[in-house]
C-alpha positions in Angstrom: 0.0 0.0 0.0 1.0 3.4 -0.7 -0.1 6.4 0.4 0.0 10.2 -0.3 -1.5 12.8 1.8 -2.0 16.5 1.2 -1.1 18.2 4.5 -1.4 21.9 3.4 -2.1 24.6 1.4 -5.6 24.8 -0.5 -4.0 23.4 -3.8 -5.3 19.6 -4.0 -1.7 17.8 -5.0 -3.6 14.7 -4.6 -4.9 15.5 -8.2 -2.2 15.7 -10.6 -0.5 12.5 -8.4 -3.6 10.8 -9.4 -3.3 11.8 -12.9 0.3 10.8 -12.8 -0.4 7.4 -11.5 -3.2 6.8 -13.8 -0.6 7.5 -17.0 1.6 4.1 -15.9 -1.7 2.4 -15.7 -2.0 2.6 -12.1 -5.4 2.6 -10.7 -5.6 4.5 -7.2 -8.5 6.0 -5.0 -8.7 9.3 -4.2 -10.4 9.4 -0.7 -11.6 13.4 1.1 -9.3 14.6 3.9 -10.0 17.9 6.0 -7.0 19.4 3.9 -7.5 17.9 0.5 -7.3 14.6 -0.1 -5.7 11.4 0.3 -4.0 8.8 -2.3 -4.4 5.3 -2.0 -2.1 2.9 -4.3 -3.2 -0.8 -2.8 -1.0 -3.9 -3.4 -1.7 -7.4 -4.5 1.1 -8.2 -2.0 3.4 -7.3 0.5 6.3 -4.5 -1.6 9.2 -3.3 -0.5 8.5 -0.1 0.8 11.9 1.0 -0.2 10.3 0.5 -3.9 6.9 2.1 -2.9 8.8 5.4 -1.9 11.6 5.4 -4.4 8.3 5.5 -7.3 6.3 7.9 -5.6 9.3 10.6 -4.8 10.3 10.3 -8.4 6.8 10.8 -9.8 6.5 13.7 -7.5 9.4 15.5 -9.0 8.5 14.1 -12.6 5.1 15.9 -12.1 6.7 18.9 -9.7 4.3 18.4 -6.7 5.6 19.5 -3.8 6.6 17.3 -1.2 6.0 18.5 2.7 9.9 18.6 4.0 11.6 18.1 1.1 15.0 19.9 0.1 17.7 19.7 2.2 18.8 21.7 5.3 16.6 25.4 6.3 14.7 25.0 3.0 13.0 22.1 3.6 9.4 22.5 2.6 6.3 23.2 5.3 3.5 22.3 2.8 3.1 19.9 -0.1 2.0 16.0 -0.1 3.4 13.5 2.6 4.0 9.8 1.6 4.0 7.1 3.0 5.6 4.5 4.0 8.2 7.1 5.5 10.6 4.4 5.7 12.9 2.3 3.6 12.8 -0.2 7.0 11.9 -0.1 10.3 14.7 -1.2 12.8 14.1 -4.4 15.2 11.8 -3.0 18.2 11.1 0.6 16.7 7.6 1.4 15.2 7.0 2.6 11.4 4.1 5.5 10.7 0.4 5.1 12.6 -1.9 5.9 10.0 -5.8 5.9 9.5 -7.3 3.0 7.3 -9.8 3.3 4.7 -12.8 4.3 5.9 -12.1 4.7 9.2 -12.9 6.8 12.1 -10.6 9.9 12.4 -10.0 9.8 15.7 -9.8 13.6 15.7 -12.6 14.9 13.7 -15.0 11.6 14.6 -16.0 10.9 11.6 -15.5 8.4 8.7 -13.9 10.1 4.7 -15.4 8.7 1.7 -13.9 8.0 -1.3 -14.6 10.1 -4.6 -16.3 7.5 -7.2 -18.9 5.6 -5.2 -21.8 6.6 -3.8 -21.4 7.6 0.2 -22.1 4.2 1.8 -20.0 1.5 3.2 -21.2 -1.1 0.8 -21.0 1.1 -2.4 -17.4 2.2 -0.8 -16.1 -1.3 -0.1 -17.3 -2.1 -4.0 -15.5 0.5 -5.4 -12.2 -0.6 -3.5 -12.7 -4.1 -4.3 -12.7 -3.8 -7.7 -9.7 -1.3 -8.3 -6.6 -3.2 -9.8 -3.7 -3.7 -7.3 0.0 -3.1 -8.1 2.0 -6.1 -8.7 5.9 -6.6 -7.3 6.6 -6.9 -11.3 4.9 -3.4 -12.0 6.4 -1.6 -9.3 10.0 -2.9 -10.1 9.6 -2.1 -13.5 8.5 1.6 -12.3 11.4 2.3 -10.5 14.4 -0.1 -13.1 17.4 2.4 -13.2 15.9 5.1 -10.6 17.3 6.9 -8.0 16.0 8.7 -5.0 16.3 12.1 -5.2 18.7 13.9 -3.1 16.3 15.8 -1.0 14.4 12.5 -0.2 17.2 10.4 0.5 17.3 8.5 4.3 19.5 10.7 6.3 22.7 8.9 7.7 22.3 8.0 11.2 24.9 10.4 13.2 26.4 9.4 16.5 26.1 12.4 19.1 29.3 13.3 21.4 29.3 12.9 25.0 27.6 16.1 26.3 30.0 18.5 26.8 29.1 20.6 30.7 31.2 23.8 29.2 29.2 24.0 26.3 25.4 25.2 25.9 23.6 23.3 23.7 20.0 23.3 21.9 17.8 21.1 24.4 14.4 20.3 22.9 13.1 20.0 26.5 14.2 24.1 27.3 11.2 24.4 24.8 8.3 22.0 24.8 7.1 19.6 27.7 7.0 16.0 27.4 3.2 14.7 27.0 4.0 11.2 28.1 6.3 8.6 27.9 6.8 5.4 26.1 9.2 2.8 25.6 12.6 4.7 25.0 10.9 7.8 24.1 9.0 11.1 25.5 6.0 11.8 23.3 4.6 15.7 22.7 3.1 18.0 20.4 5.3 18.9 17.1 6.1 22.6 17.5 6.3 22.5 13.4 3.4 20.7 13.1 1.7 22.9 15.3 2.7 26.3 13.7 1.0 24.6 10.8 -2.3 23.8 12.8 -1.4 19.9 12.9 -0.5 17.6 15.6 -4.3 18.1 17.5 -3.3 14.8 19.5 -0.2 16.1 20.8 2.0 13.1 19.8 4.2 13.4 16.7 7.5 14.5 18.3 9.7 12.0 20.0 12.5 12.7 22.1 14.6 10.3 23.4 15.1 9.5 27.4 18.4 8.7 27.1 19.6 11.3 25.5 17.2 14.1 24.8 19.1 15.7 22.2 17.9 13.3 19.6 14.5 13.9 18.4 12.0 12.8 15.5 8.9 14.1 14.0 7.1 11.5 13.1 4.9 13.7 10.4 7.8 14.2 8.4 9.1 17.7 9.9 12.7 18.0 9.7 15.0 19.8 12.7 15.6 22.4 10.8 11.7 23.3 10.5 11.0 22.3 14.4 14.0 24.6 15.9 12.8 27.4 13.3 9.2 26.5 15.0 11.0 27.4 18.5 12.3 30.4 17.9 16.2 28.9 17.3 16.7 28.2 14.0 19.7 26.0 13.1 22.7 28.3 12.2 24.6 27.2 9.2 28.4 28.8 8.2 28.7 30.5 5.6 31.7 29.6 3.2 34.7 31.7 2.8 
């Protein structure tokens, strides 16, 4: 399954996706969102979600939709489409990206999105999904033969923090938001990006680590550079000589 959301903005990105999709012969539903719309790809089986992302990303710059938090350091993007999976893998013990089924309940605004091309019942819905075609392994690998993922939407390389240093102040996430709860390894609050953006109404898509506090992850897709921005401390970057 793959899956595009519009997150904001008025433009529907969803759209021209759609249209993009629909030229490689890709049949897809386009379900209503409180911000747009949301693209469903569904799979005859399981993909690699390394393929799902590295086909989407390129058809997003082929079509030049914007992508929320794309581009690389302070101008990553705030609006455009998300995607997911957000992951080529998830790691033993970590979670991958919560995400409302078809048809069900948004938790938030308590009440269920229809697709667009059936009429607004379950069983005129569940029709209209059962008869789209589903992507095959074959189709998506030939999508994606002799591609690349674009630079902007590359996986970051994991970095390995120093020791805290005691004579040297550094940024602490926790000097600026309050930890909602916590949860395995991780504190769980409000994105302060997401929230700038009027997103995050459950208060749970920034993670910061017990151990060490100075790693932390929004799990909507902002990047550091847009939550310390959010803050008030943007990330200061030298300037060449």
């Amino acid at each position: 399954m793959i899956y595009a959301e519009q997150t904001a903005g008025k433009r529907r990105n969803g759209r021209p996706l759609s249209g993009g999709v629909r030229q490689d012969g890709v049949e897809a539903a386009l379900e209503k969102s409180r911000r747009g719309g949301h693209l469903w790809i569904f799979a005859g089986q399981p993909l690699l979600a390394r393929d799902c992302r590295l086909y989407i990303y390129n058809l997003a710059q082929r079509l030049k939709v914007p992508v929320r938090g794309a581009g690389l350091g302070s101008a990553s993007l705030a609006e455009g489409i998300e995607v997911f999976p957000k992951q080529d893998m998830v790691p033993a013990n970590e979670f991958g990206n919560a995400i409302r089924g078809p048809l069900g309940i948004h938790r938030g605004a308590g009440r269920r999105y229809w697709f667009y091309g059936a009429d607004y019942t379950l069983e005129a819905q569940i029709k209209y999904l059962s008869r789209l075609k589903r992507i095959t392994a074959d189709e998506l690998a030939a999508f994606v033969a002799g591609l690349k993922m674009p630079e902007e939407f590359a996986p970051r390389p994991s970095i390995t923090l120093p020791p805290p240093d005691p004579t040297r102040r550094e940024f602490l996430i926790l000097d600026h938001v309050a930890a909602k709860r916590r949860q395995g390894r991780n504190y769980w609050t409000r994105c302060p990006s997401c929230a700038q953006q009027g997103r995050d109404r459950t208060g749970d898509n920034l993670a910061i680590a017990v151990s060490d506090p100075r790693k932390y992850k929004c799990w909507a897709g902002c990047s550091k550079e847009m939550i310390r921005a959010a803050v008030g401390c943007p990330i200061r970057r030298r300037i060449a000589s």
